[in-house]
PAFILUM-323394 format. One line per field, with one value per atom (N, C-alpha, C): residue number from 1; residue in three letters; atom name; x, y, z. Coordinates in nm, 2 decimals. Layout:
N
resi <- c(NUM | ...)
resn <- c(ALA | ...)
name <- c(CA | ...)
xx <- c(X | ...)
yy <- c(Y | ...)
zz <- c(Z | ...)
% end
This chain:
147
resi <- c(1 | 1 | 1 | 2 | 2 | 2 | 3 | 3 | 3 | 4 | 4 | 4 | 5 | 5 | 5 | 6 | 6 | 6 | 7 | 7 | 7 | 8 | 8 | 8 | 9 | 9 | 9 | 10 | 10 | 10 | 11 | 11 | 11 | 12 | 12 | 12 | 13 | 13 | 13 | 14 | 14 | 14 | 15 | 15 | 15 | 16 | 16 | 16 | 17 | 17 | 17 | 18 | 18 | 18 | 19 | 19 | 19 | 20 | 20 | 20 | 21 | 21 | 21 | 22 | 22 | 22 | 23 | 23 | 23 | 24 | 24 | 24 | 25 | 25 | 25 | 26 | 26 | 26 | 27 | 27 | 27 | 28 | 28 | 28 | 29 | 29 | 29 | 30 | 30 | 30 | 31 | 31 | 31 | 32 | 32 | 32 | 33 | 33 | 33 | 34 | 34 | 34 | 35 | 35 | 35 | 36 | 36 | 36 | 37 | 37 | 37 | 38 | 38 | 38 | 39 | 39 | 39 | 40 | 40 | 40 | 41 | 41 | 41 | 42 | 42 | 42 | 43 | 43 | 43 | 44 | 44 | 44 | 45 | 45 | 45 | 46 | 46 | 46 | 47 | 47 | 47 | 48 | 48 | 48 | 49 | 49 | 49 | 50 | 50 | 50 | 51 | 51 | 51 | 52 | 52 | 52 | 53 | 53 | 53 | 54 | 54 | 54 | 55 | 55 | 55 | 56 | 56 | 56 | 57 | 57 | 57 | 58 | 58 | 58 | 59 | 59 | 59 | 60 | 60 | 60 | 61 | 61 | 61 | 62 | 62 | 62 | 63 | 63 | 63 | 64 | 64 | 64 | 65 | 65 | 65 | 66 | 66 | 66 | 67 | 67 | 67 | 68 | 68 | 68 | 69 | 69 | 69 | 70 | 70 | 70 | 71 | 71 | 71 | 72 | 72 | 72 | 73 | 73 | 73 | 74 | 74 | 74 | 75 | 75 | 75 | 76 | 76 | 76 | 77 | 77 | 77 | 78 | 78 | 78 | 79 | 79 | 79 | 80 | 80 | 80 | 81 | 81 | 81 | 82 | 82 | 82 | 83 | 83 | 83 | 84 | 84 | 84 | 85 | 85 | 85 | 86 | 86 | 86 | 87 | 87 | 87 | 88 | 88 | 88 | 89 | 89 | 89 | 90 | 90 | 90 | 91 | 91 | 91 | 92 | 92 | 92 | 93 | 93 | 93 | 94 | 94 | 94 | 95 | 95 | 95 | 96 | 96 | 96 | 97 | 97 | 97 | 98 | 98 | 98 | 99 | 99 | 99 | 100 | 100 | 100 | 101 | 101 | 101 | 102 | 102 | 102 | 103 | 103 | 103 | 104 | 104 | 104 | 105 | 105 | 105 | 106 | 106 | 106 | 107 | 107 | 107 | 108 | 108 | 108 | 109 | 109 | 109 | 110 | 110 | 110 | 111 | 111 | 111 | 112 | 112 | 112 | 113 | 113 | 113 | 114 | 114 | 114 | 115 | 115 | 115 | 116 | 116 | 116 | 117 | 117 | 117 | 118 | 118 | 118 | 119 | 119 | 119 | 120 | 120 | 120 | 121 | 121 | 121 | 122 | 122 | 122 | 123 | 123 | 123 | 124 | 124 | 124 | 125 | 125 | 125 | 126 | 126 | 126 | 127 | 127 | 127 | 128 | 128 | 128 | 129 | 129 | 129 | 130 | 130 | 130 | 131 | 131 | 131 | 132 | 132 | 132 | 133 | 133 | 133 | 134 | 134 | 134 | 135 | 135 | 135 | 136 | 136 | 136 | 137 | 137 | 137 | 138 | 138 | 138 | 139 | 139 | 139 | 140 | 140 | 140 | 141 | 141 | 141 | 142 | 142 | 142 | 143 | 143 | 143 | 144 | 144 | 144 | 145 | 145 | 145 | 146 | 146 | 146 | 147 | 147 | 147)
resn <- c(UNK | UNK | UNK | UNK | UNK | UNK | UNK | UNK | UNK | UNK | UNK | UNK | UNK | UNK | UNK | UNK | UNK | UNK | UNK | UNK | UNK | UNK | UNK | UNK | UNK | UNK | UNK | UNK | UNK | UNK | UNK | UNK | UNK | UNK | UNK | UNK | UNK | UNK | UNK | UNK | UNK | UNK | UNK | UNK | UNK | UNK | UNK | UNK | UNK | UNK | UNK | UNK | UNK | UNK | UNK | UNK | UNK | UNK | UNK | UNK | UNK | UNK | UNK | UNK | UNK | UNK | UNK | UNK | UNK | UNK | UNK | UNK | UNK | UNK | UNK | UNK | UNK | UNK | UNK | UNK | UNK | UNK | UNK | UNK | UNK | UNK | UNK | UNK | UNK | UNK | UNK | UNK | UNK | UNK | UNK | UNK | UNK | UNK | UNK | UNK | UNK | UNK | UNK | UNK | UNK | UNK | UNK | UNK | UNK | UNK | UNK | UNK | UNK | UNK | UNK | UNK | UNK | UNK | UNK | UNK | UNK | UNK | UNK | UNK | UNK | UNK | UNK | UNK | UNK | UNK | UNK | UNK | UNK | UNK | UNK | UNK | UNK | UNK | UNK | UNK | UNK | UNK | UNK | UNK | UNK | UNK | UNK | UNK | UNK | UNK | UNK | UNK | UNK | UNK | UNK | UNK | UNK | UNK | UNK | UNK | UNK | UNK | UNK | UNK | UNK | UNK | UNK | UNK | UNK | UNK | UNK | UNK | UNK | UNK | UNK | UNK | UNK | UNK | UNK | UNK | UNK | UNK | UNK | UNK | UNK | UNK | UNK | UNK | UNK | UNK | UNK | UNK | UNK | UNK | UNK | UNK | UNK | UNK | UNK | UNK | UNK | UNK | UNK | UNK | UNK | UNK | UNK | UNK | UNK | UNK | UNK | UNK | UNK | UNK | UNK | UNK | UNK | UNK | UNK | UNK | UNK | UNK | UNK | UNK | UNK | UNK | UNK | UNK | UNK | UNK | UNK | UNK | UNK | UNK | UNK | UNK | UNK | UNK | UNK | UNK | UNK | UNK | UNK | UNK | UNK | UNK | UNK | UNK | UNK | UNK | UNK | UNK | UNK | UNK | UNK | UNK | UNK | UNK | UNK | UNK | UNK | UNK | UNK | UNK | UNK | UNK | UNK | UNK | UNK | UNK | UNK | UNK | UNK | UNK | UNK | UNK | UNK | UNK | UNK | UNK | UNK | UNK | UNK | UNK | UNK | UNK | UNK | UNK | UNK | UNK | UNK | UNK | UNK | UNK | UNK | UNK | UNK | UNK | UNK | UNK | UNK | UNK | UNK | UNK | UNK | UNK | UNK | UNK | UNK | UNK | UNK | UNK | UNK | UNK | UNK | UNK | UNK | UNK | UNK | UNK | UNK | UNK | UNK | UNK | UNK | UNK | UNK | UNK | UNK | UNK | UNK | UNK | UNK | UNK | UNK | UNK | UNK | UNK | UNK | UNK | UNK | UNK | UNK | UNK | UNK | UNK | UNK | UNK | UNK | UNK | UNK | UNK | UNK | UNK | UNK | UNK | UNK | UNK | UNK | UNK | UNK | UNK | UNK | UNK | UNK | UNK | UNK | UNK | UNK | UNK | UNK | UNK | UNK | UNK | UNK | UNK | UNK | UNK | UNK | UNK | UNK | UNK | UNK | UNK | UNK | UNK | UNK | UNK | UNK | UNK | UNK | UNK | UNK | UNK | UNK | UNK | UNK | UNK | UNK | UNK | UNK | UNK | UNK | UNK | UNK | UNK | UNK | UNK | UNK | UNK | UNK | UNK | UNK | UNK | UNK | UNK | UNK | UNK | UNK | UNK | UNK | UNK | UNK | UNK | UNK | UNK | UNK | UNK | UNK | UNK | UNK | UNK | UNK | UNK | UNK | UNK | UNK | UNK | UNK | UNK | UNK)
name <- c(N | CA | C | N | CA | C | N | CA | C | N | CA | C | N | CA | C | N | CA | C | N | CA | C | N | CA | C | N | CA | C | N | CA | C | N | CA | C | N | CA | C | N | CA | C | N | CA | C | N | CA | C | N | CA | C | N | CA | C | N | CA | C | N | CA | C | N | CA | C | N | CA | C | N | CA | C | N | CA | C | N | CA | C | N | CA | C | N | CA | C | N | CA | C | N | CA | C | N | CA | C | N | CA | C | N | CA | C | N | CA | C | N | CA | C | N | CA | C | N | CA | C | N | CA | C | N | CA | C | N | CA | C | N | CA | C | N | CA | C | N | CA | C | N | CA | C | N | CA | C | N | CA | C | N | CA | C | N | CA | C | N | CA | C | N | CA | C | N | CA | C | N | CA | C | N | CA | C | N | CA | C | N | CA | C | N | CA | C | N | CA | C | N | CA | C | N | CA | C | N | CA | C | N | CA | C | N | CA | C | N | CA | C | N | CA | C | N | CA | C | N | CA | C | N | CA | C | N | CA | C | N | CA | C | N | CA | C | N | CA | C | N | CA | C | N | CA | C | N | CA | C | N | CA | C | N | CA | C | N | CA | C | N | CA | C | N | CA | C | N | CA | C | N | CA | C | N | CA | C | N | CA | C | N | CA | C | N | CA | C | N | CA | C | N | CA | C | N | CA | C | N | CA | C | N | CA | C | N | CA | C | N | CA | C | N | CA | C | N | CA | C | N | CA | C | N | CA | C | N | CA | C | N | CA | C | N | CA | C | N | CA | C | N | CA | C | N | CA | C | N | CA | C | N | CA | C | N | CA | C | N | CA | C | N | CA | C | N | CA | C | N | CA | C | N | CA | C | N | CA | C | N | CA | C | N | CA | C | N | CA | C | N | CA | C | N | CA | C | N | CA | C | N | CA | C | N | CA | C | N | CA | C | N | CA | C | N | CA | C | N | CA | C | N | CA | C | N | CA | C | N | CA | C | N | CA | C | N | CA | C | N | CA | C | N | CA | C | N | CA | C | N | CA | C | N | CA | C | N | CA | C | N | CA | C | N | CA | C | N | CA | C | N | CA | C | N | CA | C | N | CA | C | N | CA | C | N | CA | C | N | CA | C | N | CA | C | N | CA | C | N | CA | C | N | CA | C | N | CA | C | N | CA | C)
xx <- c(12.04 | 11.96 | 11.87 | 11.95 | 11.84 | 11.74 | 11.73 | 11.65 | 11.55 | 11.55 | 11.48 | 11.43 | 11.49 | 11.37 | 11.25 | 11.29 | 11.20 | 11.09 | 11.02 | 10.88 | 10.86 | 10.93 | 10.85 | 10.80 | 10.86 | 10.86 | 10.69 | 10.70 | 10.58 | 10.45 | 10.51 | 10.40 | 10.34 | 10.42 | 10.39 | 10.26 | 10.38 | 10.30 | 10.17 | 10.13 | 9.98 | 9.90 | 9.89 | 9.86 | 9.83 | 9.97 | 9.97 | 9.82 | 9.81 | 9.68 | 9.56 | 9.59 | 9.42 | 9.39 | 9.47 | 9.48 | 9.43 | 9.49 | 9.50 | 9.36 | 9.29 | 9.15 | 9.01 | 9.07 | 9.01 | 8.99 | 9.09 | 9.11 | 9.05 | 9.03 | 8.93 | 8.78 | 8.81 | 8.63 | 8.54 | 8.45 | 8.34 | 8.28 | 8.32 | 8.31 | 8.20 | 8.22 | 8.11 | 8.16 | 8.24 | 8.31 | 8.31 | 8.46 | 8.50 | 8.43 | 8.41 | 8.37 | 8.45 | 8.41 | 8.50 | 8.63 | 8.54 | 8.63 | 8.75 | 8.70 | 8.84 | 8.91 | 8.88 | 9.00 | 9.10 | 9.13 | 9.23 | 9.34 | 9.26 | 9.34 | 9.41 | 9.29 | 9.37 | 9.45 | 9.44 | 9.52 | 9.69 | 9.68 | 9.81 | 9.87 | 9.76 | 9.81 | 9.89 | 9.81 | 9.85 | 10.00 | 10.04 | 10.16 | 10.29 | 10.21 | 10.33 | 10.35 | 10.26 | 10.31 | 10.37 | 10.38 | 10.44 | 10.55 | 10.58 | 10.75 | 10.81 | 10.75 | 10.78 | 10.83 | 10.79 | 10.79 | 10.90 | 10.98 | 11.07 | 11.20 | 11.13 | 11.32 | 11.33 | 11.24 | 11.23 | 11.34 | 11.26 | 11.39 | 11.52 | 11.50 | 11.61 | 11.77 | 11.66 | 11.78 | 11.85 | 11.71 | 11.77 | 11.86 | 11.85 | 12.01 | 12.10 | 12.13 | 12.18 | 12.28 | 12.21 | 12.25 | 12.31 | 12.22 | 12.31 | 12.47 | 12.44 | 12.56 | 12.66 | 12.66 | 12.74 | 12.76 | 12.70 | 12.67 | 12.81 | 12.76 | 12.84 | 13.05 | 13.01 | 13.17 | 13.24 | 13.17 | 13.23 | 13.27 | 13.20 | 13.23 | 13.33 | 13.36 | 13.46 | 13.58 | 13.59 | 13.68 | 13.74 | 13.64 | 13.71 | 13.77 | 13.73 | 13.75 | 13.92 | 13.89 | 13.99 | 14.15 | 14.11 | 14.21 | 14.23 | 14.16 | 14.15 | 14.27 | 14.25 | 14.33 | 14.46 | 14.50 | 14.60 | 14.71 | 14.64 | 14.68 | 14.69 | 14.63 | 14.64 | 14.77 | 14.79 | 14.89 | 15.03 | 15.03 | 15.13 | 15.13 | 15.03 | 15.06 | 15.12 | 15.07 | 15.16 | 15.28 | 15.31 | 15.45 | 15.55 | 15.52 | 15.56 | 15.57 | 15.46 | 15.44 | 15.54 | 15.57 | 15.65 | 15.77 | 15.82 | 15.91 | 15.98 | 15.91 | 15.93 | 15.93 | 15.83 | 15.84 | 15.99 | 16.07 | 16.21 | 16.25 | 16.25 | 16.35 | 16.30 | 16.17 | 16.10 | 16.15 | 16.12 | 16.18 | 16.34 | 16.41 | 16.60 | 16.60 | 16.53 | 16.51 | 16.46 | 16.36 | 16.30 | 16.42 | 16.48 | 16.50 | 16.62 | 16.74 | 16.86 | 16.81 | 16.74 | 16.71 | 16.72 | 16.68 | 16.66 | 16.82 | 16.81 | 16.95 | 17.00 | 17.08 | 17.20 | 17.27 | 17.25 | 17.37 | 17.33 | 17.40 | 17.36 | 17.37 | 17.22 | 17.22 | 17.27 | 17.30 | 17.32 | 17.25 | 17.14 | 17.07 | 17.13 | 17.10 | 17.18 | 17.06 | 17.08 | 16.96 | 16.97 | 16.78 | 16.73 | 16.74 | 16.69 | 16.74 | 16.65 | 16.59 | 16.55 | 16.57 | 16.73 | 16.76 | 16.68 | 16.56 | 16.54 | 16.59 | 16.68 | 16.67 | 16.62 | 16.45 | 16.36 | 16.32 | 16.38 | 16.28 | 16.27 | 16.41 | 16.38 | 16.27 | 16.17 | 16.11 | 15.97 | 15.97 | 15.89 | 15.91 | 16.00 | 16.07 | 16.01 | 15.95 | 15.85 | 16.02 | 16.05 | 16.12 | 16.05 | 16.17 | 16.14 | 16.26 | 16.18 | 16.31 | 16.28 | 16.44 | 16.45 | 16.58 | 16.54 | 16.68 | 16.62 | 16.73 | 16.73 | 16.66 | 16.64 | 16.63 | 16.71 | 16.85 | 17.00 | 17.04 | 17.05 | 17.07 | 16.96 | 16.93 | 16.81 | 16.86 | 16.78 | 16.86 | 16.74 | 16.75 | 16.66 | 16.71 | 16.57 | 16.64 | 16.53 | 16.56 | 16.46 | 16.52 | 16.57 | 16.57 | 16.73 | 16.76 | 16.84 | 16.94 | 16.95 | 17.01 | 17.12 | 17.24 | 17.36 | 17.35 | 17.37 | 17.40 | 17.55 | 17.59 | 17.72 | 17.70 | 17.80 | 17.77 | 17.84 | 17.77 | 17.85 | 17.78 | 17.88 | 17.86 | 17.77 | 17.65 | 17.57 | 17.66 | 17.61 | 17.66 | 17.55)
yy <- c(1.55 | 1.53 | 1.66 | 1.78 | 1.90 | 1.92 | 1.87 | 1.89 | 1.72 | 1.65 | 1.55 | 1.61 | 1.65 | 1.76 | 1.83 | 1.86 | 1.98 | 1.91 | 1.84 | 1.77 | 1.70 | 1.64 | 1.65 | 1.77 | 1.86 | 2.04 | 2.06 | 2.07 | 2.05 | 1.99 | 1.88 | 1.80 | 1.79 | 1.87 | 1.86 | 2.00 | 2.10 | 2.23 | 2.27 | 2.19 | 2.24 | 2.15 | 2.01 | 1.96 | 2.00 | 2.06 | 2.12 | 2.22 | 2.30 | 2.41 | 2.37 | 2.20 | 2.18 | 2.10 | 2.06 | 2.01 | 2.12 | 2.18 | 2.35 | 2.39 | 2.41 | 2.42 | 2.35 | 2.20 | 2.10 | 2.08 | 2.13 | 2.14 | 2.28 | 2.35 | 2.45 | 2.43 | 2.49 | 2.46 | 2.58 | 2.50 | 2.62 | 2.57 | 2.46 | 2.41 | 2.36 | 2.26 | 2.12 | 1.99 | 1.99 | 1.87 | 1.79 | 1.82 | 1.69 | 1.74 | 1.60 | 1.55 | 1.63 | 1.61 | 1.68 | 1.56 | 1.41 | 1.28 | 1.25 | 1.30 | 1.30 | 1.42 | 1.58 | 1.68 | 1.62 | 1.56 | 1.52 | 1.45 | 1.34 | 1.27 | 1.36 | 1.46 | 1.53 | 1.65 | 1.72 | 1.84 | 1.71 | 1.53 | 1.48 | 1.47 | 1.45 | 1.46 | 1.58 | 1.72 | 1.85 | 1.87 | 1.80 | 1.83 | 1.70 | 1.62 | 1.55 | 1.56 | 1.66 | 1.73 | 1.82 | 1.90 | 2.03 | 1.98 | 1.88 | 1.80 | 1.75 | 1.71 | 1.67 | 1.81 | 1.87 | 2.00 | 2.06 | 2.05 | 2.13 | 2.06 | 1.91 | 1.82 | 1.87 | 1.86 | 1.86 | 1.97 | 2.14 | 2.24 | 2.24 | 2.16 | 2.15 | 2.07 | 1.93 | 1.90 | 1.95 | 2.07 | 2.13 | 2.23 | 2.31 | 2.39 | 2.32 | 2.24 | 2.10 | 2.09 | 2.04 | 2.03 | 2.16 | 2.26 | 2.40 | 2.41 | 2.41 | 2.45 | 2.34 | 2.21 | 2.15 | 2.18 | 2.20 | 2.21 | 2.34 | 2.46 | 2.59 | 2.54 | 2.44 | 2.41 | 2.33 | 2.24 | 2.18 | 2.30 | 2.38 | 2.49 | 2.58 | 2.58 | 2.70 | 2.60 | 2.52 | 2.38 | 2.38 | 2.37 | 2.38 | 2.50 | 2.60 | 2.76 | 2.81 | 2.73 | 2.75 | 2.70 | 2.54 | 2.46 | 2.57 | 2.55 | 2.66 | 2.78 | 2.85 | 2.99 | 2.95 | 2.81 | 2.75 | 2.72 | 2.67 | 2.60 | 2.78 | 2.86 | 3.02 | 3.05 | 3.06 | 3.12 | 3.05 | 2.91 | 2.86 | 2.88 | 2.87 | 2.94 | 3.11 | 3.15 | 3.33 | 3.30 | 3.25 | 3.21 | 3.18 | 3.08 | 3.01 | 3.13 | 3.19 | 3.28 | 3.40 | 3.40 | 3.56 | 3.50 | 3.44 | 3.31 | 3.32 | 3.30 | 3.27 | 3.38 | 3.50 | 3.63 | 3.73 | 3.69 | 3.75 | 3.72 | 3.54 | 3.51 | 3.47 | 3.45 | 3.52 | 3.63 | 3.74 | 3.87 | 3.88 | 3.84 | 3.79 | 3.73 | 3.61 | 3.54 | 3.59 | 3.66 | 3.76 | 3.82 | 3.96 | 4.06 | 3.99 | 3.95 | 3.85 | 3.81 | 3.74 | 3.61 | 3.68 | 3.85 | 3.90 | 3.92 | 3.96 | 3.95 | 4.13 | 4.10 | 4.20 | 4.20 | 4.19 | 4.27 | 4.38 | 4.40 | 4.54 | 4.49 | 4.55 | 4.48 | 4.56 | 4.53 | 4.61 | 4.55 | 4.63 | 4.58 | 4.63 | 4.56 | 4.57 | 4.58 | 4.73 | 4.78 | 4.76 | 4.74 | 4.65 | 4.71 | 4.65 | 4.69 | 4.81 | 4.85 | 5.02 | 5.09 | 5.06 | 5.16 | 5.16 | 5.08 | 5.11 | 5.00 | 5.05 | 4.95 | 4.88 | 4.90 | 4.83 | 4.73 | 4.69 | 4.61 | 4.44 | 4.46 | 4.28 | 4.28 | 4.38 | 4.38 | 4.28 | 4.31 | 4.25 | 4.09 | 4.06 | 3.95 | 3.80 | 3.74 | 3.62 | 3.50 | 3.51 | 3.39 | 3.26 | 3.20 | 3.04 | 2.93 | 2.88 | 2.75 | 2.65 | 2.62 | 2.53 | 2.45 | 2.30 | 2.22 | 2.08 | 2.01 | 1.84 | 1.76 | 1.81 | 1.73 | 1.76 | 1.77 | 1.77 | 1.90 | 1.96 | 2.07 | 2.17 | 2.31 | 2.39 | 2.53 | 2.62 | 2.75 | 2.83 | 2.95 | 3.05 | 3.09 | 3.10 | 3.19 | 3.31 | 3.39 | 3.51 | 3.61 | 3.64 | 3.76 | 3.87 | 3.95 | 3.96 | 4.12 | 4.06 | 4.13 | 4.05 | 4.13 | 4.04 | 4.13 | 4.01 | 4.03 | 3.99 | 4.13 | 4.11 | 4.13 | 4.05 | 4.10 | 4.21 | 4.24 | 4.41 | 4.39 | 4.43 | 4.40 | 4.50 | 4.43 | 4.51 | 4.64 | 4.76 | 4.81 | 4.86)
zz <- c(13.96 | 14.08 | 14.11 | 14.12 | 14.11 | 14.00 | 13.86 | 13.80 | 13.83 | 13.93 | 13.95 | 14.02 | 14.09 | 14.26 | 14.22 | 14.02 | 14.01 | 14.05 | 13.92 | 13.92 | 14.06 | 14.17 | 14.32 | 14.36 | 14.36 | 14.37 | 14.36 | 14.21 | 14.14 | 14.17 | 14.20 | 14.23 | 14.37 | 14.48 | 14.61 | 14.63 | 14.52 | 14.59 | 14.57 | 14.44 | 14.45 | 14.53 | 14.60 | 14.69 | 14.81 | 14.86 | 14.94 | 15.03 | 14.87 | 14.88 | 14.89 | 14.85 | 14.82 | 14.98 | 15.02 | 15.14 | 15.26 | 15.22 | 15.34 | 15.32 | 15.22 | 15.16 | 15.22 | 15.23 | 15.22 | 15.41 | 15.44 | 15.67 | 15.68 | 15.60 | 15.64 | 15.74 | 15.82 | 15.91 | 15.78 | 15.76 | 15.73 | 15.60 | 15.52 | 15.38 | 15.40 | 15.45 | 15.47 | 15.41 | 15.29 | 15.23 | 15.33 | 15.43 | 15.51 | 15.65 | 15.65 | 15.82 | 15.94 | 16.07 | 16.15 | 16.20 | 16.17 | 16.23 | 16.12 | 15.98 | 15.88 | 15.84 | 15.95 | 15.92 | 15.97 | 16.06 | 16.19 | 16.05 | 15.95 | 15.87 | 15.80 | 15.73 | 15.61 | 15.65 | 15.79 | 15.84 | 15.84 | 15.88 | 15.89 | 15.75 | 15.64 | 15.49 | 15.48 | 15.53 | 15.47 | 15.56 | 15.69 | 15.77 | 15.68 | 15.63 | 15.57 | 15.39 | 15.39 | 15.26 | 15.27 | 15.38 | 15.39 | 15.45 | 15.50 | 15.54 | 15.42 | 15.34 | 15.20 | 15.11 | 15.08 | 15.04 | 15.08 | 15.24 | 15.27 | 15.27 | 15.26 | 15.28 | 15.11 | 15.00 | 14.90 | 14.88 | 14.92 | 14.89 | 14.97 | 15.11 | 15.18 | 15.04 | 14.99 | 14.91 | 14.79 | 14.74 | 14.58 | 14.70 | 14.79 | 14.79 | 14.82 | 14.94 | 14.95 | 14.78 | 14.67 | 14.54 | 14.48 | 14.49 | 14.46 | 14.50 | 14.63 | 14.73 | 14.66 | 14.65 | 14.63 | 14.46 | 14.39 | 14.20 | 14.24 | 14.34 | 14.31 | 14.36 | 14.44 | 14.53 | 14.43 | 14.34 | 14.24 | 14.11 | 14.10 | 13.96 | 14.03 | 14.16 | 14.22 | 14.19 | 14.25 | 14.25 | 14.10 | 14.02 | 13.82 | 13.81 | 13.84 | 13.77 | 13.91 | 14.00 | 14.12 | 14.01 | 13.92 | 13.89 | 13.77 | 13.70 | 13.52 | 13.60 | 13.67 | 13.70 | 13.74 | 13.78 | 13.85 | 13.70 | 13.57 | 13.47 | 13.41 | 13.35 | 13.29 | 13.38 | 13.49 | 13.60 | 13.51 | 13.51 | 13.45 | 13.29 | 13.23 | 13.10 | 13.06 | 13.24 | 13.15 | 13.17 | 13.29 | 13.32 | 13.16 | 13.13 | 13.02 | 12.90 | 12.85 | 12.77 | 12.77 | 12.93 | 12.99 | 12.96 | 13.00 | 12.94 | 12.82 | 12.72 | 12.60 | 12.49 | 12.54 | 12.47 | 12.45 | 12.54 | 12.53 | 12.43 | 12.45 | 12.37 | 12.19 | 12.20 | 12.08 | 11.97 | 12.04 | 12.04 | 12.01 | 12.05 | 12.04 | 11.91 | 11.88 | 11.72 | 11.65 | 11.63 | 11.53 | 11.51 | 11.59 | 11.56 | 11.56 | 11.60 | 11.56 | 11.43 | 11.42 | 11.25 | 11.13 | 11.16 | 11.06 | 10.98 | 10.86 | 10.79 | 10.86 | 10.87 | 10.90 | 10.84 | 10.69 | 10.62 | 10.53 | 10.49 | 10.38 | 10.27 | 10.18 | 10.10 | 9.96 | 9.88 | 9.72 | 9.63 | 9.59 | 9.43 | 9.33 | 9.24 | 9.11 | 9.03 | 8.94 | 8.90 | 8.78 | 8.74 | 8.66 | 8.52 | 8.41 | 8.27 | 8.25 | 8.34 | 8.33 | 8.41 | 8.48 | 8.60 | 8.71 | 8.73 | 8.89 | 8.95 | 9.04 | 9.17 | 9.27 | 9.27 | 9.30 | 9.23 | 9.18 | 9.00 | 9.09 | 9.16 | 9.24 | 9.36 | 9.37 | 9.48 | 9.34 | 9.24 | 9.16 | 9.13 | 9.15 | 9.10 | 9.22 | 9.17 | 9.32 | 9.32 | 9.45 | 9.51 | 9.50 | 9.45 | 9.47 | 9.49 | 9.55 | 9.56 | 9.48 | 9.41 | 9.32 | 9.39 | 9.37 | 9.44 | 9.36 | 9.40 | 9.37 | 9.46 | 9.58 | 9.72 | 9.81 | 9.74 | 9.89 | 9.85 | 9.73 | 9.76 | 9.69 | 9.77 | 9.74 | 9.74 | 9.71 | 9.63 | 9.63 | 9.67 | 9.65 | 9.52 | 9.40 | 9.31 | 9.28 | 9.24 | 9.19 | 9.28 | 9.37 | 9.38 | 9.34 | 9.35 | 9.27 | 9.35 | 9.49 | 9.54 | 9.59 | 9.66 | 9.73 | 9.87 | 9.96 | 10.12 | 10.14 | 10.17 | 10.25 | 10.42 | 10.49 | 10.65 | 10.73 | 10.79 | 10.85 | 10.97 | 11.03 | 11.18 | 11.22 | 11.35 | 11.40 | 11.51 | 11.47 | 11.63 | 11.68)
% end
């Protein structure tokens, strides 16, 4: 609806001028018995003209109460998403650092003495379907208590 208002906008205001122009004493164009008409043309264009911007703020005002109204709800839905987020980062945090293996590990070094040699070695799982197996790497985890 505000971009309908424009082109009346448009189309009022240069009328307006020529009207204003046109009720001028001193031209000669119009008669003195038809300024009376066209000074009523130039007063109902210039009422036209002002309901015209009366309704584009009219439309603003309401365009801006509806975008406060969304961005009002948006901060309401974020508020509950930190929540959630603040939430969930602890326990996050507990499963990582818990999940991770705690045991101590012993490699068994490789046919050239280094004990890194299974950091070379690519994991894979091989299974049937029911049962599955990490194989390639070539260390052993025993468990030892966290202290």
């Amino acid at each position: 609806m505000k971009r309908d208002a424009v082109p009346l906008r448009t189309a009022i205001s240069p009328q307006i001028e020529v009207f204003s122009r046109l009720t001028a004493s001193g031209l000669g164009i119009v008669t003195e018995d038809q300024i009376v008409y066209f000074r009523d043309v130039h007063d109902h264009l210039l009422r036209a003209f002002e309901t015209v911007e009366t309704y584009r703020e009219l439309m603003s005002g309401a365009s801006d109460a509806y975008l406060s109204n969304v961005l009002n709800r948006m901060n309401e839905v974020m508020q509950r998403l930190t929540v959630v987020a603040a939430l969930f980062l602890p326990i996050s945090f507990l499963t990582g650092l818990l999940g991770m293996v705690s045991g101590k590990r012993e490699c068994h070094r490789g046919t050239n003495g280094d004990p890194d040699q299974h950091k070379l070695v690519q994991p894979e799982l091989v299974g049937d379907g029911e049962n599955v197996q990490l194989q390639g790497l070539k260390c052993e985890i025993r468990d030892v208590a966290i202290r």
